[in-house]
C-alpha positions in Angstrom: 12.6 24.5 18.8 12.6 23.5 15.2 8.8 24.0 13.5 7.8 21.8 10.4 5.6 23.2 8.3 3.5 20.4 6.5 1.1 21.4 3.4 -2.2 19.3 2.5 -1.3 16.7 0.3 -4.8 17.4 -1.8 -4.7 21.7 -1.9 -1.7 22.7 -0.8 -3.1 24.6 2.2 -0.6 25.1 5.1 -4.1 25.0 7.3 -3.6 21.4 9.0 -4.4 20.5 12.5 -3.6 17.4 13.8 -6.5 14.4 13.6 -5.7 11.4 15.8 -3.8 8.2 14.6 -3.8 5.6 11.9 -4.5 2.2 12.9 -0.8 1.7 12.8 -0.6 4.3 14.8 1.1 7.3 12.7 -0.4 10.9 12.9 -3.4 12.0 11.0 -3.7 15.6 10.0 -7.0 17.5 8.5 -6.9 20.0 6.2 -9.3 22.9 7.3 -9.7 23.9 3.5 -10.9 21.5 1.9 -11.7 19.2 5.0 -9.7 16.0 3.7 -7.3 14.0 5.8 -4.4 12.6 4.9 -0.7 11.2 6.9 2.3 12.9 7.0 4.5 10.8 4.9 1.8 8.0 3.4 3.3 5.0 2.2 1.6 2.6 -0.6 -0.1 -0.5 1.2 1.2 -3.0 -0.9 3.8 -6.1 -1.1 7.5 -4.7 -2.2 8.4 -5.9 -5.4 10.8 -8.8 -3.9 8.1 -10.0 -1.7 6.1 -10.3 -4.7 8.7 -12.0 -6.6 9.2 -14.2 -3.9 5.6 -15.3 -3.9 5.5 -15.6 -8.1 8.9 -17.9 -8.1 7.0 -20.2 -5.2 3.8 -20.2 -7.3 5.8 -21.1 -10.5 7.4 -23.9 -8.3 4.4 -25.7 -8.5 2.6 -24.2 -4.9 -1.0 -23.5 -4.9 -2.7 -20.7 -4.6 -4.3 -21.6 -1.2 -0.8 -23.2 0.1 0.5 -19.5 -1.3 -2.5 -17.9 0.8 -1.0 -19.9 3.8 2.5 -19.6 3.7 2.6 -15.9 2.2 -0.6 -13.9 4.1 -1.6 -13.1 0.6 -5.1 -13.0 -0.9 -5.5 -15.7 -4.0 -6.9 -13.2 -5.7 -3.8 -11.1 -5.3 -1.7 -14.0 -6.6 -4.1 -14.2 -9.6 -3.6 -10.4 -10.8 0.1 -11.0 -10.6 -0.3 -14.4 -12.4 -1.7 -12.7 -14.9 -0.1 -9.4 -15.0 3.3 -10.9 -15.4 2.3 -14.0 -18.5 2.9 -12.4 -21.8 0.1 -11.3 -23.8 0.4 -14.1 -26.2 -0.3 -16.7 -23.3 -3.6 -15.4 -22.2 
């Protein structure tokens, strides 16, 4: 029988219990310490940086932001932060 032994992400208490499921359906674990939850191995929510590229080259190719917001699943707004994230400062 191999045992993990899995620390709280927020104290560093080895005091975890398991705490039902994510949406997505990984493992939840509560910390009895400091009462915070948190996932085993949490991963960002966002776009990967080649998704995003993806969507900035079809943007720069003349797509709107609602055909973008169509074709991609991505918020306009989203598209927007990017758009202006990646002009150059002299541009804005």
């Amino acid at each position: 029988m191999i045992t993990i032994t899995l620390n709280c992400r927020h104290c560093a208490s080895e005091n975890l219990v398991r705490h039902g499921r994510t949406a997505n359906g990984k493992q939840r674990y509560l910390c009895r310490d400091c009462q915070r939850s948190s996932r085993e191995n949490p991963e960002p929510n966002g776009y990967t940086p080649a998704a995003r590229e993806q969507i900035l080259r079809a943007y720069e190719e003349r797509s709107s932001l609602r055909g973008l917001e169509r074709t991609f699943q991505v918020s306009r707004k989203t598209v927007s932060v990017w758009i202006k994230k990646s002009m150059p400062h002299s541009q804005r």
